[in-house]
Kinemage of the C-alpha trace (Angstrom):
@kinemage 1
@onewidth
@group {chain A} dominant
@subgroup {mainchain}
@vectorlist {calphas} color= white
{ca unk a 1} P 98.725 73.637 85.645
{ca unk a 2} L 100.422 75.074 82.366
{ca unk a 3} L 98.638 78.376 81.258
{ca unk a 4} L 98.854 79.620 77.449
{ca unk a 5} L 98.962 83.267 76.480
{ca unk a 6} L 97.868 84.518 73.164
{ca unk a 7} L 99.705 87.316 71.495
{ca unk a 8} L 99.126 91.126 72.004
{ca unk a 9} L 95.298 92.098 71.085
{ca unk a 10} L 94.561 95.410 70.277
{ca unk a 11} L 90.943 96.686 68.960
{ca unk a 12} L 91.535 99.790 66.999
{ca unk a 13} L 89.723 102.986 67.524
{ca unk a 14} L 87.364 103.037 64.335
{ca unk a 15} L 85.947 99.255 65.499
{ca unk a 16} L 82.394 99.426 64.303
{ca unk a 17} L 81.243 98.491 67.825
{ca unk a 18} L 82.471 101.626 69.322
{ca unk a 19} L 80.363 104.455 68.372
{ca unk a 20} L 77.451 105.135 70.993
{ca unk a 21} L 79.511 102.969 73.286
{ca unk a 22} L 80.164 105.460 75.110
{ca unk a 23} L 80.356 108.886 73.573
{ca unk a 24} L 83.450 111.099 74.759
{ca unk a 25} L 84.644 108.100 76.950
{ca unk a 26} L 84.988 105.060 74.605
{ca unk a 27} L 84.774 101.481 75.749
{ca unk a 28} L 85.250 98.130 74.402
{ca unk a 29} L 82.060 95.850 74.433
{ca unk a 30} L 82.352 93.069 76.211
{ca unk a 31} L 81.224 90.833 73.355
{ca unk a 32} L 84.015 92.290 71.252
{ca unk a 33} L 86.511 91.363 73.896
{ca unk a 34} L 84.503 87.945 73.705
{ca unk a 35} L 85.475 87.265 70.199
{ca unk a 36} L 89.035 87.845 70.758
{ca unk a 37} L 89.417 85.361 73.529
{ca unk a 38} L 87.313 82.896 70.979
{ca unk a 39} L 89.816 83.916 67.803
{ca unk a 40} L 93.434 83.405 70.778
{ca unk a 41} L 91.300 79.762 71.965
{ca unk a 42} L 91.657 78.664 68.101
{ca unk a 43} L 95.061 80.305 67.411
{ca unk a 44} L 96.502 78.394 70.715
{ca unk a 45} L 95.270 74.992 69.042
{ca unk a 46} L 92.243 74.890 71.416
{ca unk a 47} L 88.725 73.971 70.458
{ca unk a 48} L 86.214 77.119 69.714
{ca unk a 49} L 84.639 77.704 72.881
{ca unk a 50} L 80.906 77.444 72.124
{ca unk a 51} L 80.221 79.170 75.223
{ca unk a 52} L 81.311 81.316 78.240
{ca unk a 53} L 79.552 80.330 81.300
{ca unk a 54} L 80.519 82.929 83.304
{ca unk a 55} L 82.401 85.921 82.673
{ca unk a 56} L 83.123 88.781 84.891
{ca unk a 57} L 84.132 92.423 83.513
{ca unk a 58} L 86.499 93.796 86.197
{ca unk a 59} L 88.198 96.645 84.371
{ca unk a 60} L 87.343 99.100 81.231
{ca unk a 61} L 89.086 98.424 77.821
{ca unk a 62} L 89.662 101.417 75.828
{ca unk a 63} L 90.390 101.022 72.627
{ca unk a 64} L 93.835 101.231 71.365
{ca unk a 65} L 95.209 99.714 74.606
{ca unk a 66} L 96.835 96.192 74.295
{ca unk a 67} L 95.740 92.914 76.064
{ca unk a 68} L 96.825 90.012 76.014
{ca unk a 69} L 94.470 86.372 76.882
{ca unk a 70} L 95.855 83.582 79.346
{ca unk a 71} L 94.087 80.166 78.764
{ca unk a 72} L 94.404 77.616 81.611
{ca unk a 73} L 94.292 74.030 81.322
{ca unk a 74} L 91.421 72.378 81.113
{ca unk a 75} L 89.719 71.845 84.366
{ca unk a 76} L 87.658 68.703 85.606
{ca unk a 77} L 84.220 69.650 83.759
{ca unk a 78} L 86.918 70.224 80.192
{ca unk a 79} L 86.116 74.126 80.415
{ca unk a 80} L 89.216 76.423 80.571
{ca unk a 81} L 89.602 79.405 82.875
{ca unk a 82} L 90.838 82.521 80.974
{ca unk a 83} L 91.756 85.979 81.891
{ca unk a 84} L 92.087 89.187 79.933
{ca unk a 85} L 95.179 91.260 81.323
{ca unk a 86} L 95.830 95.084 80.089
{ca unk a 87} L 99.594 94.607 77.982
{ca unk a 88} L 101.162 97.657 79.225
{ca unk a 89} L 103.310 96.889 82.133
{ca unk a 90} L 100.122 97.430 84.187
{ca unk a 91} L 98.756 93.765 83.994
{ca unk a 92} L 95.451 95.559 85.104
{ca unk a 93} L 92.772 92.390 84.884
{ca unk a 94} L 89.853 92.863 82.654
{ca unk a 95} L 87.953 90.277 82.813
{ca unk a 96} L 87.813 86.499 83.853
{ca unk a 97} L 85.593 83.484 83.196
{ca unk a 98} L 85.154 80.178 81.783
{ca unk a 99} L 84.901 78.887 78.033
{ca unk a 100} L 83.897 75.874 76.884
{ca unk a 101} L 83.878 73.901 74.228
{ca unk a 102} L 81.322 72.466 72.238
{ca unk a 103} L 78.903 73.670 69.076
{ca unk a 104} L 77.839 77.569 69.126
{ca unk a 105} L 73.988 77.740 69.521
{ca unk a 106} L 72.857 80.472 66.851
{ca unk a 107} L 69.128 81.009 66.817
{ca unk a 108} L 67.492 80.740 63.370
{ca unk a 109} L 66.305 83.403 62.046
{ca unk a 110} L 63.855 82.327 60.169
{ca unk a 111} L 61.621 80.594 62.773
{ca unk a 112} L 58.766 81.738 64.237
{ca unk a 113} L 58.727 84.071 67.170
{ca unk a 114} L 57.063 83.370 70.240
């Protein structure tokens, strides 16, 4: 099974995600790590994952700290396993899942509520 690796990722300390998340002791949202393994899908030629059915945060990001994204070959059901790996010599895993492709559900705004 071939595995592709995006290039270095780094999300920079004044990210507008990061203040209140969490004061004295920043930390990367997941969703902002999210969007990077989205952005390294497209950039490696892939389709833009239009979901992650499962994810699983194993390790704090700080900001400032480079990562890189490994995308496996597609598996039977066409989703791709992916990891998130600290780029520092440490290899320390972040976080893990499945993307898959397909059309990004985005509610509308405009209708009704419940």
């Amino acid at each position: 099974m071939a595995t592709l690796t995006s290039r270095t990722h780094r999300i920079p300390a004044d990210h507008p995600a990061l203040p209140g998340h969490f004061p004295g002791h920043p930390v990367v949202p997941g969703v902002v790590i999210l969007e990077q393994v989205a952005q390294a899908a497209t950039e490696l030629g892939l389709e833009a994952p239009g979901r992650f059915p499962q994810v699983k945060f194993i390790a704090p990001l700080p900001p400032e700290v480079p990562f890189r994204i490994e995308i496996d070959d597609p598996g039977r059901r066409g989703g791709h396993a992916f990891r998130c790996l600290r780029d520092d010599g440490s290899d320390t895993l972040l976080c893990a899942g499945q993307l898959a492709p397909g059309p990004v559900h985005r509610p509308d705004p405009t209708a009704p509520g419940p």
